[in-house]
C-alpha positions in Angstrom: 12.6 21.6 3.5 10.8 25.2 3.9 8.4 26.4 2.8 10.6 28.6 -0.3 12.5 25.2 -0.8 11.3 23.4 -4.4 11.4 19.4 -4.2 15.4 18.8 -6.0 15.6 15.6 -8.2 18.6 16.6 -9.7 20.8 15.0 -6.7 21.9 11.4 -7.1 20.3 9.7 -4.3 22.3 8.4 -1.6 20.9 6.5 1.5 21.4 8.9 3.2 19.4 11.5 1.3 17.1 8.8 1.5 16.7 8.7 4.8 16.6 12.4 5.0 13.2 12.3 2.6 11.5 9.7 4.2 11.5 11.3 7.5 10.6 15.3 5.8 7.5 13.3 4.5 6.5 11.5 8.0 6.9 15.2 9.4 4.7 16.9 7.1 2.2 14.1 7.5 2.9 14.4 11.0 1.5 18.0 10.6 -1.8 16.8 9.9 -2.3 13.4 11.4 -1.8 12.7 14.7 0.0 9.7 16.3 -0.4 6.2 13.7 2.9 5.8 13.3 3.1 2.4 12.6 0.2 3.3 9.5 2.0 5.7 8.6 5.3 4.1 7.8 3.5 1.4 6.7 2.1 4.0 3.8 5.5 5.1 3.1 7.1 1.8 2.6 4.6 1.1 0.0 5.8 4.6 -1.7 9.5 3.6 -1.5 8.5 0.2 -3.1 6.1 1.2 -5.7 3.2 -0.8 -4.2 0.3 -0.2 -3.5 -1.6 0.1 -0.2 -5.0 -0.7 1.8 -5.8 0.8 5.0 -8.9 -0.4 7.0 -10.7 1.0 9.8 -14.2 2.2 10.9 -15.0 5.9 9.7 -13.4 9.3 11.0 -10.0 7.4 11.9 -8.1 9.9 9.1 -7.3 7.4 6.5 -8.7 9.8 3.4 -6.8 13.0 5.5 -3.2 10.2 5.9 -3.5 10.0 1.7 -4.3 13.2 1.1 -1.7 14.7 3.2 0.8 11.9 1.8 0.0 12.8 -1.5 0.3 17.1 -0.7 3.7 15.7 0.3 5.6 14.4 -2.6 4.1 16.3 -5.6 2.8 13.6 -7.5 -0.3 14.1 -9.8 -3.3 13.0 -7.6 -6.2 11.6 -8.6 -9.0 10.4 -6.4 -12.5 7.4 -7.0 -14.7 8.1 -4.3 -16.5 4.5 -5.1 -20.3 3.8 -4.7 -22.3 1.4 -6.2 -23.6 3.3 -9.2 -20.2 3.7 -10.0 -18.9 2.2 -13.5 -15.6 1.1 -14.5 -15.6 3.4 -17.2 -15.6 6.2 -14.2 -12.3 4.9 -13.0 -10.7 4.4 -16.5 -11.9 6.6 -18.4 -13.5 6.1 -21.9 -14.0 6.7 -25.8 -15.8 10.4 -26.2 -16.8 11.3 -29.5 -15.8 14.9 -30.4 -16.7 17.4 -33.1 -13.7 19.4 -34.7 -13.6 23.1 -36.3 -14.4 21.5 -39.6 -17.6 19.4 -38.3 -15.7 16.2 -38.4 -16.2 13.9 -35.6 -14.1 11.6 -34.3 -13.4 9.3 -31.4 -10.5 10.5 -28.8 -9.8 8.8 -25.1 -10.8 10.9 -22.1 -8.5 9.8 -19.5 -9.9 8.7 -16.0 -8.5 9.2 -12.5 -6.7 6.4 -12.6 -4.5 8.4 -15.2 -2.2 9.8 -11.8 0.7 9.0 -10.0 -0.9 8.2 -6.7 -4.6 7.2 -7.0 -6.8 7.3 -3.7 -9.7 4.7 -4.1 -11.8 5.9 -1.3 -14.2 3.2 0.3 -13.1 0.6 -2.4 -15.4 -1.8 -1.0 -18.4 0.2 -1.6 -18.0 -0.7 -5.5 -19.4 -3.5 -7.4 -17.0 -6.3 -8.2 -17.3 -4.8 -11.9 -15.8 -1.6 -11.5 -13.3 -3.0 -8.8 -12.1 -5.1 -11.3 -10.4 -2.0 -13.5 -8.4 -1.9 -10.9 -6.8 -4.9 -11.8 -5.1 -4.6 -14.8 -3.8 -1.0 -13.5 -2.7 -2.3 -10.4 -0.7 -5.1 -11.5 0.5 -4.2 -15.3 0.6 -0.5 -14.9 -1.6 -0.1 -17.5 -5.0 0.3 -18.9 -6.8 -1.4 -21.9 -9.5 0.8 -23.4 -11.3 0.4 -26.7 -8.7 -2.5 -27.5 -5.8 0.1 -27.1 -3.6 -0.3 -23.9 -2.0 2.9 -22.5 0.7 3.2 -20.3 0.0 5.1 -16.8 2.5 7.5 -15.1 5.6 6.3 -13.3 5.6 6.3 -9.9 2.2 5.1 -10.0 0.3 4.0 -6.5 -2.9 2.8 -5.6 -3.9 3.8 -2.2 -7.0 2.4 -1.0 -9.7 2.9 2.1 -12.1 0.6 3.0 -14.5 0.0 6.0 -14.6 -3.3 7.9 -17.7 -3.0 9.8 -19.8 -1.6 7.7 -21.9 -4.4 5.1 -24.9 -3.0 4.2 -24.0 -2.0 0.2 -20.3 -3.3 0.4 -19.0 -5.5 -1.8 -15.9 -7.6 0.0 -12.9 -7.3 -2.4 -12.0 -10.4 -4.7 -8.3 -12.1 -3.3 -7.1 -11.4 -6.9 -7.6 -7.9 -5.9 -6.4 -8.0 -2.3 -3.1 -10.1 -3.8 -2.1 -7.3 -5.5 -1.9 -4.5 -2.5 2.2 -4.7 -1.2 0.8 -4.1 2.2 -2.5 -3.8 4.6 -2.5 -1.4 7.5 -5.4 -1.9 10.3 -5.9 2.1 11.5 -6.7 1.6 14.9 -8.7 3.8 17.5 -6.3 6.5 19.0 -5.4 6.7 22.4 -7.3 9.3 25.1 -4.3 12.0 24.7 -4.3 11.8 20.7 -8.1 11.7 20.7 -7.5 15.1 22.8 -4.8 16.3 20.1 -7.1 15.7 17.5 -9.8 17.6 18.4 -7.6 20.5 19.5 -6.4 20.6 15.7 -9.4 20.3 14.0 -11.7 23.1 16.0 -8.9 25.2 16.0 -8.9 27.1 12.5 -7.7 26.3 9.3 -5.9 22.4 8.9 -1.9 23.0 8.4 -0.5 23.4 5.3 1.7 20.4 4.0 4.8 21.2 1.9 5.9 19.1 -1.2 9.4 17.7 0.2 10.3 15.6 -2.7 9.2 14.9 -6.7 8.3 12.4 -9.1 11.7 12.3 -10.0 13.2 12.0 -7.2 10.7 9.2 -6.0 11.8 7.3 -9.1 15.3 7.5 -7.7 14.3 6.3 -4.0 12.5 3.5 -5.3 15.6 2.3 -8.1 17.3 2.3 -5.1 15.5 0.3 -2.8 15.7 -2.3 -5.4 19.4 -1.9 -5.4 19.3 -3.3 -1.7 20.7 -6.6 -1.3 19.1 -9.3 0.6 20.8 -12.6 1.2 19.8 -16.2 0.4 19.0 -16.8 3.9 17.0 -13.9 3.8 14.9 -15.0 0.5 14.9 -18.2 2.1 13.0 -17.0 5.0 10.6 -15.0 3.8 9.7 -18.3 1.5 9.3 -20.2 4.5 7.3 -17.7 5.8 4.9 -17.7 2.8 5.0 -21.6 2.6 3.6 -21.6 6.3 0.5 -19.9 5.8 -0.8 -22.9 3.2 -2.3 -25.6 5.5 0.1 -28.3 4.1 2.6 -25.8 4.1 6.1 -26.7 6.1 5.8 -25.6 9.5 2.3 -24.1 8.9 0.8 -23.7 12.5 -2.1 -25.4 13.9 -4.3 -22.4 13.3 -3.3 -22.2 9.9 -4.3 -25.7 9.4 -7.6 -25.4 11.1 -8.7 -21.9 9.4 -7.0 -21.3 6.8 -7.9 -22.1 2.6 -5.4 -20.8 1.0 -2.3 -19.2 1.9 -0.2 -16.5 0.4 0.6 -16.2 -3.0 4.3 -15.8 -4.2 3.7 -11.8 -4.2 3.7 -12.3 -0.3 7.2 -12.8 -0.4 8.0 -10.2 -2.6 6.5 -7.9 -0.3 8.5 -9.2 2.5 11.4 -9.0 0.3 10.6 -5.1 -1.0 9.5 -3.8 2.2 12.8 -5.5 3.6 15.1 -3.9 1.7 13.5 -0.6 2.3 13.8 -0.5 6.3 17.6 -1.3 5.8 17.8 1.7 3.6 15.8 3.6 6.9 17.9 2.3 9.5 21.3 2.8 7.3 21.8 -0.8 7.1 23.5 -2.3 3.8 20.9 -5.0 3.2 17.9 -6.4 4.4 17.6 -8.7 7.1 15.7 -11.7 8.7 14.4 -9.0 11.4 13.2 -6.8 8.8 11.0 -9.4 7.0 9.4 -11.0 10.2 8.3 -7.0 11.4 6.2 -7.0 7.6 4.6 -10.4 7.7 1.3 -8.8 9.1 1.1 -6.4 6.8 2.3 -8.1 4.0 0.8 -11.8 4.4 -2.3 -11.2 6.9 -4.5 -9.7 3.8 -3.4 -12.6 1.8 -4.8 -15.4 3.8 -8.2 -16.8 2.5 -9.8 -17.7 5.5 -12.6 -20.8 6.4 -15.7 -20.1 7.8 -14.3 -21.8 10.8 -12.2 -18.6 11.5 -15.0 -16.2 11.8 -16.9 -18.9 14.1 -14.1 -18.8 16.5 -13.6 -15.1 16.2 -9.8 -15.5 15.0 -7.8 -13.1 13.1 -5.5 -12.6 10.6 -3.2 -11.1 12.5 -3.5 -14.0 15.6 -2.3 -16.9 12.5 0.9 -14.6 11.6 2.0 -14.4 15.5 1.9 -18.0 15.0 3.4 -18.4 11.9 6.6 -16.3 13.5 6.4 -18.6 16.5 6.5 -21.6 14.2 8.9 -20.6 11.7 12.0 -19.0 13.7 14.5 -16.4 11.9 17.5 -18.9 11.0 19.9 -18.9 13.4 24.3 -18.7 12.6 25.2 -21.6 10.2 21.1 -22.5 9.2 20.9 -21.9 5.4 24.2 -19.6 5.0 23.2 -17.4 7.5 26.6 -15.7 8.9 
């Protein structure tokens, strides 16, 4: 799309059009972030599945710049919480404010917060107290937000797109699992390499940052994500992505050893809807007719390794998230011809 070119919901979306979106938005992103591809997709299967999003890494990796430029992308309203300790969930939500009319009548009426946007950026989550990260919840998961006993519906699409530090604990507060349960998907932004580290700094010393184009709508966003739930996935497909979530319980069936040694608690039952979501979603991007066994083993870090609840036996022995998934793929293989109706 150029730069005269107006974002065009009135098409019916095909998968091919689909297609053709996705990759306008990864090229404008592209425009301002250089390399993390992998985070990046990762952002924008979150967008095509209406979920929401947490990106970790240590500061000046471009995770702010990723949602901003995502957001510059696909003209959604944008609202954005830098959080800090001081601030209070009233700051996120927004709150009762009494007003005087012409007459000298006062009244109260709702001042809507941030959270009042399509795609919401909560910037260094972590740095809030577990009080205002908890108006989050009820957003996150419901889509709405209760205030003053009256609940009020927030726009559709609506994202939650959040930053957060890992290394960092001086005044951080570690997010709660109810909250971590209800991001789709976790992407680790990792360190570039010597030649994008190069890239990076030739951008941003150069002049003025590009400018990103809107390639797509509200509207048309809606459509994309109707039709990623249109996708069809196959028992055997459900069925794995279920066995995948049932192996990251200790007492789970075919739960590997690490699992058993370091995990708590495993997964919740959103795990495998992620699995499922994000599934049907890269068959859409690769122009398949449904999702497959492939597709939901490629999401299980994303979309189970934030939902573990790990021992302290884990951080003893210095083992990740990430190391239990390889496992769990290693212990629970994709079905082979005949297993579970699998053609």
């Amino acid at each position: 799309m150029t730069q005269n070119q107006q974002p065009d919901s009135q098409q019916s979306m095909t998968p091919d059009r689909y297609a053709e979106i996705v990759e306008a938005i990864e090229r404008e992103v592209g425009t301002l972030i250089v390399g993390q591809r992998d985070v990046v997709r990762t952002v924008v299967l979150a967008l095509l599945c209406e979920g929401h999003v947490l990106l970790e890494g240590v500061p000046g990796l471009g995770k702010t710049a990723l949602l901003k430029a995502l957001s510059d992308s696909i003209s959604l309203s944008f609202g954005r919480v830098q959080f800090t300790p001081d601030l209070m969930p009233a700051d996120v939500t927004g709150t009762q404010v009494l007003q005087t009319d012409e007459s000298g009548n006062r009244r109260f009426e709702f001042e809507e917060g941030p959270i009042f946007a399509g795609l919401v950026l909560a910037d260094e989550i972590n740095r809030a107290t577990p009080k205002t990260q908890s108006a989050l919840l009820e957003a996150m998961q419901e889509r709405s937000v209760t205030v003053a006993g009256a609940t009020r519906p927030l726009p559709r699409p609506f994202l939650v797109m959040a930053t957060q530090n890992p290394i960092e604990q001086e005044g951080t507060y570690p997010l709660p699992e109810a909250q971590l349960d209800r991001f789709l998907l976790k992407a680790e932004v990792g360190f570039p390499s010597g030649d994008e580290l190069h890239e990076i700094v030739t951008r941003t010393t150069a002049g003025a940052p590009p400018d990103i184009q809107p390639v797509t709508d509200a509207a048309t966003l809606r459509s994309m994500i109707e039709l990623t739930l249109r996708v069809p996935a196959a028992d055997h497909v459900v069925r794995h992505a279920v066995d995948l979530v049932v192996g990251t319980h200790p007492n789970g069936a075919g739960a590997p050893p690490s699992i058993k040694n370091y995990v708590r608690t495993g997964a919740s039952p959103r795990g495998a809807q992620a699995l499922i979501l994000g599934a049907k979603a890269l068959a859409l991007l690769d122009n398949r007719a449904a999702a497959s066994c492939s597709d939901v083993r490629g999401l299980a870090r994303s979309a189970l390794g934030h939902r573990l609840v790990l021992g302290y036996e884990a951080a003893a022995d210095d083992v990740a998230p990430s190391n239990m998934i390889d496992d769990l793929l290693d212990a629970v293989p994709e079905p082979k011809a005949g297993l579970r109706g699998a053609p």
